[in-house]
N, CA, C and O of each residue as an XYZ file, in Angstrom:
884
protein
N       0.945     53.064    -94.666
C      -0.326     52.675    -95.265
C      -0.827     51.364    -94.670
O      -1.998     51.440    -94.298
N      -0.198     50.092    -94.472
C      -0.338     48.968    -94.151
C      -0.776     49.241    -92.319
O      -1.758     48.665    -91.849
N      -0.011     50.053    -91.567
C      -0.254     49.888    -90.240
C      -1.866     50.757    -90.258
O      -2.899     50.191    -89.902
N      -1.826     52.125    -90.713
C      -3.524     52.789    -91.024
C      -4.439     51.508    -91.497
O      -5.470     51.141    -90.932
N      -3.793     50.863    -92.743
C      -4.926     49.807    -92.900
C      -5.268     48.883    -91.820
O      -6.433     48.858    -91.425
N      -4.463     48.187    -91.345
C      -4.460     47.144    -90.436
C      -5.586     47.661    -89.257
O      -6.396     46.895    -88.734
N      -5.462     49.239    -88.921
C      -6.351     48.992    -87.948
C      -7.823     49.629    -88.226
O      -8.513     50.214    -87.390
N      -8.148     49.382    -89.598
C      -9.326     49.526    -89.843
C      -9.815     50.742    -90.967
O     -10.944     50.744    -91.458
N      -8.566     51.967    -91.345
C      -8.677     52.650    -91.767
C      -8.935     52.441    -93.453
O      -8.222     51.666    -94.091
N      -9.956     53.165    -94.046
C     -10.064     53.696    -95.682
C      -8.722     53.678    -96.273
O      -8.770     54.579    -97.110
N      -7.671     53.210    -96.302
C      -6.113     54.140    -96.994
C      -6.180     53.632    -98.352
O      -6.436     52.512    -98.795
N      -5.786     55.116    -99.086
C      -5.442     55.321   -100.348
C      -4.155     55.683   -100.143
O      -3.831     56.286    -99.120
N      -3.252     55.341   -101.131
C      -1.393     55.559   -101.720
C      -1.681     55.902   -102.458
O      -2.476     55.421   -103.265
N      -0.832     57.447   -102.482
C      -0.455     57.626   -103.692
C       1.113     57.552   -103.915
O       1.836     58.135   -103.107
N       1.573     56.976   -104.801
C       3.152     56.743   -104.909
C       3.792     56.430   -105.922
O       2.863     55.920   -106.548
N       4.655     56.336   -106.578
C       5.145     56.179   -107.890
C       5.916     54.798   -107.719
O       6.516     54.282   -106.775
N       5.621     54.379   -109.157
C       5.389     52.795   -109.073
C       6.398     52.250   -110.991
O       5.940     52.300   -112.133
N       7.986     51.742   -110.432
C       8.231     51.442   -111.838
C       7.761     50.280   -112.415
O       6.967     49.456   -111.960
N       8.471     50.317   -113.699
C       7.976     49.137   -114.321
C       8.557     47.924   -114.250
O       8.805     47.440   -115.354
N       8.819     47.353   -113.430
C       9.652     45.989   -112.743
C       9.027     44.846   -111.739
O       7.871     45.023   -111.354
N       9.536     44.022   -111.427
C       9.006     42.554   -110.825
C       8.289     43.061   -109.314
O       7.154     42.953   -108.849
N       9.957     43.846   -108.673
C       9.426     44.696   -107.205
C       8.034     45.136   -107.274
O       7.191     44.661   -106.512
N       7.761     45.992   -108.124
C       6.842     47.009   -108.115
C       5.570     46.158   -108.386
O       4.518     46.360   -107.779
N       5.731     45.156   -109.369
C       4.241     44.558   -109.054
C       3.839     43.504   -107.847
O       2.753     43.256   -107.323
N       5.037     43.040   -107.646
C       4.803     42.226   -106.194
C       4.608     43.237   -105.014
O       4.005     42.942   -103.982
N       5.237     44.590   -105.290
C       4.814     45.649   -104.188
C       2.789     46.046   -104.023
O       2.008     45.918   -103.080
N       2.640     46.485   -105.294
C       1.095     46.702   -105.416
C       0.569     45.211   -105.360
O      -0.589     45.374   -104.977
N       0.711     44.189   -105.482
C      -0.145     42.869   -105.225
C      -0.290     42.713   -103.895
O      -1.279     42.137   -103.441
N       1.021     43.383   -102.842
C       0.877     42.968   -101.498
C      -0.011     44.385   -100.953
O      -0.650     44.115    -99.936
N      -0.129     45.398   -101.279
C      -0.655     46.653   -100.734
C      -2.398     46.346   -100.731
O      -3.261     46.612    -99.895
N      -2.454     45.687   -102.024
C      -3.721     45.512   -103.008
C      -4.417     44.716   -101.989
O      -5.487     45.111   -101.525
N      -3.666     43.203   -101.475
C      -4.303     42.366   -100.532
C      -4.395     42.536    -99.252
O      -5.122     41.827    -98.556
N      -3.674     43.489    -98.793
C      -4.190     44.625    -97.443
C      -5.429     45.308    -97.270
O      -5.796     45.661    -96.149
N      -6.127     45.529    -98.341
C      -6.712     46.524    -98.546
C      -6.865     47.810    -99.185
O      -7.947     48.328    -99.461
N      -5.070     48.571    -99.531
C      -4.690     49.390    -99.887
C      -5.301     50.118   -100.804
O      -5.667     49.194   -101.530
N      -5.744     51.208   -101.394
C      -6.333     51.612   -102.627
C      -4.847     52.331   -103.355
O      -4.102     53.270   -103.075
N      -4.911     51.545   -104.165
C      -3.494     52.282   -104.671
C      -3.630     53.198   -105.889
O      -4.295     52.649   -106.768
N      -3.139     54.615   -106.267
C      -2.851     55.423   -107.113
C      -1.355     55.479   -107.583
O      -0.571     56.177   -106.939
N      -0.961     54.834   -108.588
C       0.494     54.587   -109.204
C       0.892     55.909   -110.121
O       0.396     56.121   -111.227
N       1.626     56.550   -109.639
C       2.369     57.090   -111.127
C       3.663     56.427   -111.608
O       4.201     55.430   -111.128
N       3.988     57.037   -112.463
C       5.022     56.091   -113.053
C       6.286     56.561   -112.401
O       6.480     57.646   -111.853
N       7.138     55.522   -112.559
C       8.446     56.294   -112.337
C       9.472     55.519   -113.480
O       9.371     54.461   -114.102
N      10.540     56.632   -113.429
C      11.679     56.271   -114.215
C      12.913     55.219   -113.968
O      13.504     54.445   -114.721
N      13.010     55.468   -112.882
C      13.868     54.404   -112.238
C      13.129     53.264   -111.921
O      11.923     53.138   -112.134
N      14.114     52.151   -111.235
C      13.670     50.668   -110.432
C      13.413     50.798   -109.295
O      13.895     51.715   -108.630
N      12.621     49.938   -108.828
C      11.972     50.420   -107.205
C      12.776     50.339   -106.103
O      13.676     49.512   -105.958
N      12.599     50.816   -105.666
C      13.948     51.028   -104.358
C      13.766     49.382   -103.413
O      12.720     48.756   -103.246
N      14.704     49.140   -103.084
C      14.435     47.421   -102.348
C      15.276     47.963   -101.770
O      16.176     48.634   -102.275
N      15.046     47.680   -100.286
C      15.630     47.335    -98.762
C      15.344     45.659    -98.046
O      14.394     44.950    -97.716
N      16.652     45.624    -98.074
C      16.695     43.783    -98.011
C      17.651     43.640    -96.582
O      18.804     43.931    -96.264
N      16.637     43.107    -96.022
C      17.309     42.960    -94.001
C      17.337     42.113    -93.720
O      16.314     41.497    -93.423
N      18.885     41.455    -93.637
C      18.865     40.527    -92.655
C      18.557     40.168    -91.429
O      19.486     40.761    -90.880
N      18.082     39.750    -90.705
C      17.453     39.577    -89.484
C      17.876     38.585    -88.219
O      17.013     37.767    -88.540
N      18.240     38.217    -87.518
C      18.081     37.464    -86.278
C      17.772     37.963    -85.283
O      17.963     39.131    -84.945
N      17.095     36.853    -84.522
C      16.310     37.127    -83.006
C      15.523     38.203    -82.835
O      15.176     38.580    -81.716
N      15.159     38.817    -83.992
C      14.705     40.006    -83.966
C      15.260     41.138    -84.854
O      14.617     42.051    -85.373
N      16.345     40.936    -84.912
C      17.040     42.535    -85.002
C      17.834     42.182    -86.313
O      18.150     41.059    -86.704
N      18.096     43.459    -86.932
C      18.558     43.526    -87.944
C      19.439     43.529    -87.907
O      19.784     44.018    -86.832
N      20.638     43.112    -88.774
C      22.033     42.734    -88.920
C      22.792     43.532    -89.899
O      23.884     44.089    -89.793
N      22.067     43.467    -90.750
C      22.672     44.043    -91.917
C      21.344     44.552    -93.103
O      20.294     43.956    -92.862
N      21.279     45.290    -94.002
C      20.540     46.072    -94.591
C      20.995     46.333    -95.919
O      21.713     47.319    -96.081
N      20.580     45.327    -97.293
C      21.330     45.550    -98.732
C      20.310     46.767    -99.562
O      19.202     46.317    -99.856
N      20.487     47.822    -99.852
C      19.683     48.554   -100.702
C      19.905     48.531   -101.761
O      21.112     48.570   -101.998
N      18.827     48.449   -103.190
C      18.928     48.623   -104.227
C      17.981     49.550   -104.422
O      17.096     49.766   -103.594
N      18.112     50.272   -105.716
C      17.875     51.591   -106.193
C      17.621     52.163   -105.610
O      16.409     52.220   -105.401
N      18.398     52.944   -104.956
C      17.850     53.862   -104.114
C      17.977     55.837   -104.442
O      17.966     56.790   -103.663
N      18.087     55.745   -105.928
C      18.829     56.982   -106.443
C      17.105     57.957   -106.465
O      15.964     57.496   -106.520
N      17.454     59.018   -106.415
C      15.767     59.459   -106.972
C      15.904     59.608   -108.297
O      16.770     59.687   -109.168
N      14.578     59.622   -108.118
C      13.781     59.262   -109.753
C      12.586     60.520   -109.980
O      11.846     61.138   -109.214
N      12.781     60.530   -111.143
C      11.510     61.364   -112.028
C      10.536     60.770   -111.836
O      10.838     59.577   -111.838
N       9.232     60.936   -111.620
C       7.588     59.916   -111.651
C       6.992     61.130   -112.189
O       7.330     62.308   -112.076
N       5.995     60.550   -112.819
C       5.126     61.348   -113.773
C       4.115     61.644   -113.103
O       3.953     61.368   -111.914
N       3.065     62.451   -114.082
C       1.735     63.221   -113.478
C       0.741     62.143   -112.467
O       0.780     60.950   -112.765
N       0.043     62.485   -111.528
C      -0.467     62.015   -111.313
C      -1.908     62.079   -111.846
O      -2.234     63.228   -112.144
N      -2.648     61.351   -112.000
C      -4.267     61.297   -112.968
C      -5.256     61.826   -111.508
O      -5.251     61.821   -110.277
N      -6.214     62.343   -112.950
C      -7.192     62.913   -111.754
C      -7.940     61.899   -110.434
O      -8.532     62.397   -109.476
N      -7.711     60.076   -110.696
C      -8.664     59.625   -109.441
C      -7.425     60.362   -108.422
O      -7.916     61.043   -107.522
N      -6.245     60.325   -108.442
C      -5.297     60.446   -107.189
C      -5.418     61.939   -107.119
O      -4.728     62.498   -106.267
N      -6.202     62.680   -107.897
C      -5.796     63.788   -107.165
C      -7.190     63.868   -106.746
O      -7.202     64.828   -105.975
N      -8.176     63.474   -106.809
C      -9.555     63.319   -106.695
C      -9.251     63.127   -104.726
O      -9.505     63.895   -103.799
N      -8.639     61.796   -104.762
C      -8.744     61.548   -103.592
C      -8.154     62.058   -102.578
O      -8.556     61.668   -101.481
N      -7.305     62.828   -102.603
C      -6.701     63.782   -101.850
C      -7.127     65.269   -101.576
O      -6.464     66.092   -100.945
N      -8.340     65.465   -102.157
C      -9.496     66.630   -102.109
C     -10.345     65.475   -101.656
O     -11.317     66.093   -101.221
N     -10.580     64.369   -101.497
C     -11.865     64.002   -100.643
C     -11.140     63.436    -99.101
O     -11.868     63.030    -98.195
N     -10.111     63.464    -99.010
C      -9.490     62.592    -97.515
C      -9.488     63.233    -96.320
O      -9.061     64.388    -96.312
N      -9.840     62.783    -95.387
C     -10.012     63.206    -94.338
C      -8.631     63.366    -93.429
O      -8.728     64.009    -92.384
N      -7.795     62.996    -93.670
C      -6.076     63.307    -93.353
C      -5.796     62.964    -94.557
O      -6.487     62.499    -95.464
N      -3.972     63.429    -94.418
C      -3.596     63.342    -95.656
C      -1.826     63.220    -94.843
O      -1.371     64.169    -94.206
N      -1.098     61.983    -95.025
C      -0.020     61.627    -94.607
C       1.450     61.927    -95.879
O       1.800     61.247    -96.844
N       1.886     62.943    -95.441
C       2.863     62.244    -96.688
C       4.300     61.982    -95.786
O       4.839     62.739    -94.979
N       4.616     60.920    -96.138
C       6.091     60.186    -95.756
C       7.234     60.285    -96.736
O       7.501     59.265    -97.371
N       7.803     61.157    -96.904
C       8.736     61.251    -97.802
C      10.220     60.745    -97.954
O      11.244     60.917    -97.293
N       9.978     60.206    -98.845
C      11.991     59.329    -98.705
C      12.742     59.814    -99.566
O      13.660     59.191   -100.098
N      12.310     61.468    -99.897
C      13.589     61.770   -100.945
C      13.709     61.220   -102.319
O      14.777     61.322   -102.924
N      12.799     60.713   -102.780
C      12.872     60.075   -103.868
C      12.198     61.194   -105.046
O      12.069     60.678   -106.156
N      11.822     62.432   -104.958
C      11.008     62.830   -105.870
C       9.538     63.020   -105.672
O       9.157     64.170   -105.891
N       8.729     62.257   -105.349
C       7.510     61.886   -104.867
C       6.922     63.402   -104.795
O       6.239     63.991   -105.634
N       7.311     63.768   -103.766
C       6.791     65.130   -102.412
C       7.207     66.264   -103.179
O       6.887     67.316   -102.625
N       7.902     66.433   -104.426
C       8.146     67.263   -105.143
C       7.337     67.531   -106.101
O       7.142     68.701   -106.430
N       6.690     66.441   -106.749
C       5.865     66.108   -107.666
C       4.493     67.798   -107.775
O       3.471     67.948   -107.105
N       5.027     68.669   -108.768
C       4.283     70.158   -108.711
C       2.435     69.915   -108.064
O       1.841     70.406   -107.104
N       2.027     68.959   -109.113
C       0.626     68.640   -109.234
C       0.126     68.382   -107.848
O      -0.929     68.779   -107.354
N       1.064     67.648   -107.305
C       0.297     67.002   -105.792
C       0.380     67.712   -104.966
O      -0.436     67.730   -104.044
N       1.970     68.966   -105.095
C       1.990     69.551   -104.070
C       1.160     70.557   -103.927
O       1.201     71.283   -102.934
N       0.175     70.743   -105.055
C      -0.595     71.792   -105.100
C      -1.707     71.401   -104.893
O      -2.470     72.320   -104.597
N      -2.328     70.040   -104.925
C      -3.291     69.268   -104.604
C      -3.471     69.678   -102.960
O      -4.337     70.350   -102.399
N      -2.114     68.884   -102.373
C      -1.706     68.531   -100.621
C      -2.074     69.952   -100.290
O      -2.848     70.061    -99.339
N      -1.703     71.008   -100.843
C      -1.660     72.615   -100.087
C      -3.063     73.146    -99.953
O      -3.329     74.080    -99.198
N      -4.166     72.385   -100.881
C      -5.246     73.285   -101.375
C      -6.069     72.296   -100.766
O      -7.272     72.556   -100.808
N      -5.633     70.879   -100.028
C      -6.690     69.767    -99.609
C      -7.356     70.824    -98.372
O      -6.800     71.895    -98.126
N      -8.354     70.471    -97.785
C      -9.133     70.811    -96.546
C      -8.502     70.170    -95.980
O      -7.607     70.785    -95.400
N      -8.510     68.722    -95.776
C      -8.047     67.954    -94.340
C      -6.759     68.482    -94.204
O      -5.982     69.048    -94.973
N      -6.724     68.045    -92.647
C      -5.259     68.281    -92.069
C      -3.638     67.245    -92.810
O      -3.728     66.034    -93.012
N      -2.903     67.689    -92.971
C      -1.660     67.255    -93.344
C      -0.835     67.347    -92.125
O      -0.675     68.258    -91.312
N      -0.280     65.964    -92.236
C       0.836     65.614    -91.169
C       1.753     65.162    -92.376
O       1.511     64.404    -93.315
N       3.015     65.961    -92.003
C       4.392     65.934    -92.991
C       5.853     64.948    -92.411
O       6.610     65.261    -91.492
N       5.906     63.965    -93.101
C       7.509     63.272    -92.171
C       7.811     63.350    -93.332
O       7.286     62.941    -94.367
N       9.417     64.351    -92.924
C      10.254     64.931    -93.981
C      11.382     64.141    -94.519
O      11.372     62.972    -94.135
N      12.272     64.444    -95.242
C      13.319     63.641    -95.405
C      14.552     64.500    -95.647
O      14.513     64.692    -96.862
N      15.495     65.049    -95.224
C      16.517     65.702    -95.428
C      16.986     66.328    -96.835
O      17.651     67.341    -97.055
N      16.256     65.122    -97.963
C      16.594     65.254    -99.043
C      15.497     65.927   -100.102
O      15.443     66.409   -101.233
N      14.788     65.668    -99.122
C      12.846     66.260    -99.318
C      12.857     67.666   -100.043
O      13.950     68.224   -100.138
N      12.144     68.061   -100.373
C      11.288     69.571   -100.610
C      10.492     69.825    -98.389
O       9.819     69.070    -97.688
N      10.940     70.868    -98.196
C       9.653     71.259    -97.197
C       8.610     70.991    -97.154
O       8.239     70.609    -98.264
N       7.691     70.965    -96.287
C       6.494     70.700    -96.198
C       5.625     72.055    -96.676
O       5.917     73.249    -96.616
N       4.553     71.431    -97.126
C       3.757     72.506    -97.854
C       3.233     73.341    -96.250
O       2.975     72.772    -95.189
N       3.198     74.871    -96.548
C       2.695     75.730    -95.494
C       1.441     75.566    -95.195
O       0.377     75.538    -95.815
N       1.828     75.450    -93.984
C       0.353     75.293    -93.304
C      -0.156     73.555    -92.648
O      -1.187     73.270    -92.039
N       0.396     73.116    -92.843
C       1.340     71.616    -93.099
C       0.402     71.670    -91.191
O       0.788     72.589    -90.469
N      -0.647     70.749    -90.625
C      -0.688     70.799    -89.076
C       0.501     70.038    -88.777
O       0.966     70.610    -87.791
N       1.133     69.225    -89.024
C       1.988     68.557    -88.166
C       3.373     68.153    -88.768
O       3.331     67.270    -89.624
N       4.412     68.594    -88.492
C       5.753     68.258    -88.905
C       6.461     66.769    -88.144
O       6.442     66.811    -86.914
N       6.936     65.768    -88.630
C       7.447     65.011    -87.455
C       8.395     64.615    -88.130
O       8.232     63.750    -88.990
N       9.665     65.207    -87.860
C      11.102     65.044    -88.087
C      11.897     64.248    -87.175
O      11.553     64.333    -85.996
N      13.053     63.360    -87.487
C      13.349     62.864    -85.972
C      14.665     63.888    -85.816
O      15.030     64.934    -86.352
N      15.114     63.087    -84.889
C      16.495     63.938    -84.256
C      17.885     64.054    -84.972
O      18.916     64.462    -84.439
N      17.740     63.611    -86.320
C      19.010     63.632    -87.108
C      18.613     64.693    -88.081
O      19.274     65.606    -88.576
N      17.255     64.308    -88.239
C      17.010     65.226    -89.455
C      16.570     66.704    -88.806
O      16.454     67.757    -89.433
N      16.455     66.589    -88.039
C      16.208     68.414    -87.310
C      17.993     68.627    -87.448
O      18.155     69.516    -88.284
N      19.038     68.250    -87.052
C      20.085     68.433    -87.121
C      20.936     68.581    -88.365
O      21.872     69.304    -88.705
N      20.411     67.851    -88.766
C      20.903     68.042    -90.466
C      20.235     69.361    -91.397
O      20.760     69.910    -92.366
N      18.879     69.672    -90.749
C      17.976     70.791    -91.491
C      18.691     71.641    -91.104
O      19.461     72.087    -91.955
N      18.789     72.387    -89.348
C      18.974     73.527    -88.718
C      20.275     73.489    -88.345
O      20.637     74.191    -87.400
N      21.327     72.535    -89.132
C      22.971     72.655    -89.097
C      23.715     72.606    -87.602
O      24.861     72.986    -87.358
N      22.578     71.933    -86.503
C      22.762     72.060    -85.568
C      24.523     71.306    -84.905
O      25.045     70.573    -85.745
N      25.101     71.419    -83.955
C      26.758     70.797    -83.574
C      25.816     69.968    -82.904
O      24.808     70.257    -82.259
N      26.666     68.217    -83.358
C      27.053     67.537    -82.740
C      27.118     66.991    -80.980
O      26.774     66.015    -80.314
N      27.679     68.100    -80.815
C      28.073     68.356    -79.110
C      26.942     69.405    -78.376
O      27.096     69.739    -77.201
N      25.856     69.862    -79.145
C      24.911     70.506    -78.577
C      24.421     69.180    -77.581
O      24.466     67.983    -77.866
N      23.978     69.775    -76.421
C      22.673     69.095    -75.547
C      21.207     68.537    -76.283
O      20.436     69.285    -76.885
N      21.079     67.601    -76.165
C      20.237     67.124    -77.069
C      18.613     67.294    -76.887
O      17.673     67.012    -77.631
N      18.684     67.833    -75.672
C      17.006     68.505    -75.359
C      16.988     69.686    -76.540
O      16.185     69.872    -77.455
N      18.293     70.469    -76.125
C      18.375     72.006    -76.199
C      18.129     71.830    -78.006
O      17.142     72.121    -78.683
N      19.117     71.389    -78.307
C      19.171     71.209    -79.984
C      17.528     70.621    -80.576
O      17.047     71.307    -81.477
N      16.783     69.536    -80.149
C      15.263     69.438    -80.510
C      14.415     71.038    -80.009
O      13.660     71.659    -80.756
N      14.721     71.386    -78.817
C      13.783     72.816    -78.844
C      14.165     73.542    -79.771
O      13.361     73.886    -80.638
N      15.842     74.053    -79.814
C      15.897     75.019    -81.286
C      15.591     74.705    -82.350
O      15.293     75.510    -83.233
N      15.607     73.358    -82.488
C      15.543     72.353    -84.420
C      13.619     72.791    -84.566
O      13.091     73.377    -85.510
N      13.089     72.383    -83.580
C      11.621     72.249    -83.570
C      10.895     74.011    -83.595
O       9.939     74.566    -84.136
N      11.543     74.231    -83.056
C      11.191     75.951    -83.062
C      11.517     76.771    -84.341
O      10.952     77.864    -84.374
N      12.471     76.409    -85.615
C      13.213     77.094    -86.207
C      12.344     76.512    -87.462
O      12.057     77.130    -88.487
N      11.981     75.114    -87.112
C      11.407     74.619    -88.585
C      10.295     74.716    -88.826
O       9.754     74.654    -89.930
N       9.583     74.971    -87.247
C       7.818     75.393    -87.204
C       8.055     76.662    -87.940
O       7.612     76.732    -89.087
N       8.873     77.953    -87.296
C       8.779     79.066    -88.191
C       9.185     79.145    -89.730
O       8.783     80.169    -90.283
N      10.088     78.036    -90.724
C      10.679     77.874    -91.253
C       9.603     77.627    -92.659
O       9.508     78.218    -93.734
N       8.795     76.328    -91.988
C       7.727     75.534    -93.018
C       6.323     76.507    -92.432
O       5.315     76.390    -93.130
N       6.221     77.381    -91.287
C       4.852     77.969    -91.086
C       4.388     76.467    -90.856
O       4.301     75.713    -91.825
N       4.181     76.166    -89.957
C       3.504     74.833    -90.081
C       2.714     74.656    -88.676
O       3.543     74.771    -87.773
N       1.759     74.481    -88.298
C       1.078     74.514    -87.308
C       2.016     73.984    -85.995
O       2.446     74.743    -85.127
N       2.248     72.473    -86.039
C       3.271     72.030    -84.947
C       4.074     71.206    -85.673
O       3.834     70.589    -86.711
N       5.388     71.290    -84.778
C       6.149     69.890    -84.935
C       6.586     68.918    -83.899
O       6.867     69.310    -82.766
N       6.632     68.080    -84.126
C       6.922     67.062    -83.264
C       8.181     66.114    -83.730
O       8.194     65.411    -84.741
N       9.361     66.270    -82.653
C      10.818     65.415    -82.631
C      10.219     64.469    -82.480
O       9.197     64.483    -81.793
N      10.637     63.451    -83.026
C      10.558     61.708    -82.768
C      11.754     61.287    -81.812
O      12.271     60.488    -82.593
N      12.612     61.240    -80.631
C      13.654     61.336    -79.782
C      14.005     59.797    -79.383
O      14.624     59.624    -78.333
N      13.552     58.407    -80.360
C      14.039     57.313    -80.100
C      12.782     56.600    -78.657
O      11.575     56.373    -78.586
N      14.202     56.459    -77.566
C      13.897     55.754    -76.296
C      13.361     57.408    -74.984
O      12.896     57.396    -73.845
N      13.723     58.504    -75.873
C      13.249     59.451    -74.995
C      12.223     60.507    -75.500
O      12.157     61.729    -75.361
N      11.246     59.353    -76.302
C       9.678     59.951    -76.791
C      10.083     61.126    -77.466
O      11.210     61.118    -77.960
N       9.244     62.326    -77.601
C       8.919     62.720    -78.823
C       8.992     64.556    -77.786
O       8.737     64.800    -76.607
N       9.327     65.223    -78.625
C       9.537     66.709    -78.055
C       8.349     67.686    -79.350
O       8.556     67.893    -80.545
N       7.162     68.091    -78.496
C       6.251     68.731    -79.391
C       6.485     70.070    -79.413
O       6.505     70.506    -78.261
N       6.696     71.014    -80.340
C       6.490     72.414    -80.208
C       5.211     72.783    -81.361
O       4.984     72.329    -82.482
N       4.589     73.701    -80.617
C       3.333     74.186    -81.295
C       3.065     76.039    -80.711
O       3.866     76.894    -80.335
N       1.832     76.042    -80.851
C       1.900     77.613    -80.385
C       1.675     78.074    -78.957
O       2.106     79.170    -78.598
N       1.263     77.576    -78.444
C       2.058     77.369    -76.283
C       3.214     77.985    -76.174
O       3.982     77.811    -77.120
N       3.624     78.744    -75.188
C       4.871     79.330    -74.598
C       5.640     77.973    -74.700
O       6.678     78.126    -75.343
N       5.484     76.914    -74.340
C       6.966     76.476    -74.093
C       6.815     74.897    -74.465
O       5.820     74.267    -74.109
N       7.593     74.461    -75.011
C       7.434     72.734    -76.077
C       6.863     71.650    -74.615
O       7.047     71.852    -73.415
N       6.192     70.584    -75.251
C       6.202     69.704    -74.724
C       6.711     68.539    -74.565
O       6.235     67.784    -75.413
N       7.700     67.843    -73.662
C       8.065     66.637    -73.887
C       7.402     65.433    -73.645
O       7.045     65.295    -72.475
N       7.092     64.380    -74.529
C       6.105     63.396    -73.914
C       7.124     62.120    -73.785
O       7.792     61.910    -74.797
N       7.314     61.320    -72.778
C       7.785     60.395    -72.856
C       6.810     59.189    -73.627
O       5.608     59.246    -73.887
N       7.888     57.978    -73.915
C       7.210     56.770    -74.583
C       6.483     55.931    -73.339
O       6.679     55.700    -72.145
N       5.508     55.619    -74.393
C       4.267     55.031    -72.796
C       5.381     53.339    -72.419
O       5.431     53.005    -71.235
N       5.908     52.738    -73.129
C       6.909     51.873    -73.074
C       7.821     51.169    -73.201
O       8.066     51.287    -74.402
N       8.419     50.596    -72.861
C       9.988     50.427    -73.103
C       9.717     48.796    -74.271
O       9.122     47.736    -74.076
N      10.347     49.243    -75.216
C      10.057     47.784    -76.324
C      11.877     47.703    -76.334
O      12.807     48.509    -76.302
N      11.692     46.156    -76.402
C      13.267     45.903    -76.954
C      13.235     45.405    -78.110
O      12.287     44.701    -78.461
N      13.941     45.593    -78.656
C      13.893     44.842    -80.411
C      14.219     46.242    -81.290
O      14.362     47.395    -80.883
N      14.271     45.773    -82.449
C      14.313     46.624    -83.579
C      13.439     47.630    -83.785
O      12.324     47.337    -84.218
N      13.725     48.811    -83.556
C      12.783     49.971    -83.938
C      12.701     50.665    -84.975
O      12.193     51.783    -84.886
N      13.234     50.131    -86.363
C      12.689     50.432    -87.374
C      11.059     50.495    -87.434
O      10.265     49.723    -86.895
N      10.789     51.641    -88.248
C       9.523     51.855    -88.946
C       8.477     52.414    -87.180
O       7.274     52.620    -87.019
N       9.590     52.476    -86.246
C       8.903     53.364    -85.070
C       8.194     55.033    -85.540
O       7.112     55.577    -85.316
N       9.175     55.347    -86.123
C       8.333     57.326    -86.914
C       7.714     56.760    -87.877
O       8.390     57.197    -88.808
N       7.090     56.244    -88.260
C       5.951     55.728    -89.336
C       4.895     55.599    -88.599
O       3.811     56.103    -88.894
N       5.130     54.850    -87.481
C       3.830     54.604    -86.585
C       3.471     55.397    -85.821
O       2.398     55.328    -85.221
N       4.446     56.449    -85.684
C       4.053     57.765    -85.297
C       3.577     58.330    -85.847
O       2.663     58.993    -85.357
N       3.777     58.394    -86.724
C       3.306     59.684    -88.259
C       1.809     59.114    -88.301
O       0.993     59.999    -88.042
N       1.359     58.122    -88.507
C       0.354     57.109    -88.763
C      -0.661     57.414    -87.710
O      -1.805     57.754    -88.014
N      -0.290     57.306    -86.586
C      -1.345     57.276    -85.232
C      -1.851     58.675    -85.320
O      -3.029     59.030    -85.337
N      -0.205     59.811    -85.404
C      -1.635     60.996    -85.741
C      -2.055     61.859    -86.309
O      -2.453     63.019    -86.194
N      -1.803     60.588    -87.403
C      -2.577     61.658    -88.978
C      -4.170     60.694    -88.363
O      -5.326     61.108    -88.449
N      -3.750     59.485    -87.824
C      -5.559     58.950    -87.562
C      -5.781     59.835    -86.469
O      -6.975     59.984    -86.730
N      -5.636     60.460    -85.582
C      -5.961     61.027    -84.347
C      -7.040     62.043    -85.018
O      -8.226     62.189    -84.721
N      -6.163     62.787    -86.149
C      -6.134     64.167    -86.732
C      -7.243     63.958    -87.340
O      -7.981     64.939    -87.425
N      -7.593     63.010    -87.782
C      -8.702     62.463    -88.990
C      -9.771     62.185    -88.209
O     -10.846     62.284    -88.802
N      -9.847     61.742    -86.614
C     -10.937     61.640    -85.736
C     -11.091     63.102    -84.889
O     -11.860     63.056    -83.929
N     -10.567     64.115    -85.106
C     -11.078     65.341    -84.703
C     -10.034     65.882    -83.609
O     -10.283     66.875    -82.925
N      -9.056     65.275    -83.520
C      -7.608     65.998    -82.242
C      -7.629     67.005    -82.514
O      -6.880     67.809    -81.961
């Protein structure tokens, strides 16, 4: 939401939001981005990821709550706005969220295009879903793939098995330092390499993927 905002985009959240210190210092910082936020409730405490850092890079990583949680209905502005959006991103962390009956029936029945980043622990992506972007653990973990498979070979079968799996227009591997492996309806996947080599911490790299092209998708790709 923050990187869509940052570069100019409308973004509305919808996300479930408990009743604790996190959660309002979370919506105060979304709020002063720009963010339009839609809260449902949730039952649990908000999940906190706490990173230590030097020179860049992360060291170590303390999580709190990270269990899933129940969140309640969402109200009609959030479902309002997801019948008026021109993409529609959902990032799922397994928490419940993407399960949520109301939305998923909202997300399935929206017009705009849906780009889906799944979570192992997730519900599937709703059918019909244009864009899947799983990375390379979680295609492996979905399609039970070995370990010792070739790691091209294992993204073409993972990407091929889950397009037919979710019916989903395309998917796209996220592959780290060796870019992103697309399969769609073309005879044969595409591999795109990364336009460049970054050193540092690549957390929150498939976010900014997911992000660039649900905006692509939203300008007419």
């Amino acid at each position: 939401a923050l990187l869509a905002a940052r570069c100019g985009r409308a973004v509305v959240l919808v996300t479930a939001l408990a009743d604790d210190p996190a959660a309002a210092r979370l919506a105060a910082l979304l709020t002063a981005e720009g963010v339009s936020l839609h809260a449902l409730t949730l039952d649990g405490p908000t999940p906190e990821k706490v990173r230590l850092r030097s020179g860049g890079r992360t060291l170590l990583r303390l999580d709190r709550g990270g269990e899933p949680a129940r969140c309640g209905q969402p109200a009609a502005p959030a479902l309002g706005a997801l019948a008026d959006a021109d993409v529609i991103l959902v990032s799922d962390y397994g928490r419940g969220v993407a399960r949520q009956p109301a939305l998923r029936a909202a997300i399935a029945q929206a017009r705009a295009p849906v780009v889906w980043d799944p979570h192992p622990r997730g519900p599937a992506p709703v059918a019909g879903a244009r864009l899947a972007t799983p990375n390379e653990a979680e295609v492996r973990h979905l399609i039970g793939a070995a370990h010792d498979q070739d790691r091209l070979a294992a993204a073409i079968r993972g990407a091929r098995e889950l397009r037919r799996r979710w019916r989903s227009g395309a998917v796209a591997v996220t592959m780290g330092g060796a870019g992103a492996l697309l399969s769609h309806a073309g005879p044969a996947p595409l591999v795109v390499p990364p336009p460049a080599r970054v050193d540092g911490d690549s957390c929150g790299a498939g976010d900014r993927f997911a992000a660039a092209a649900a905006a692509a998708l939203a300008d007419g790709a």
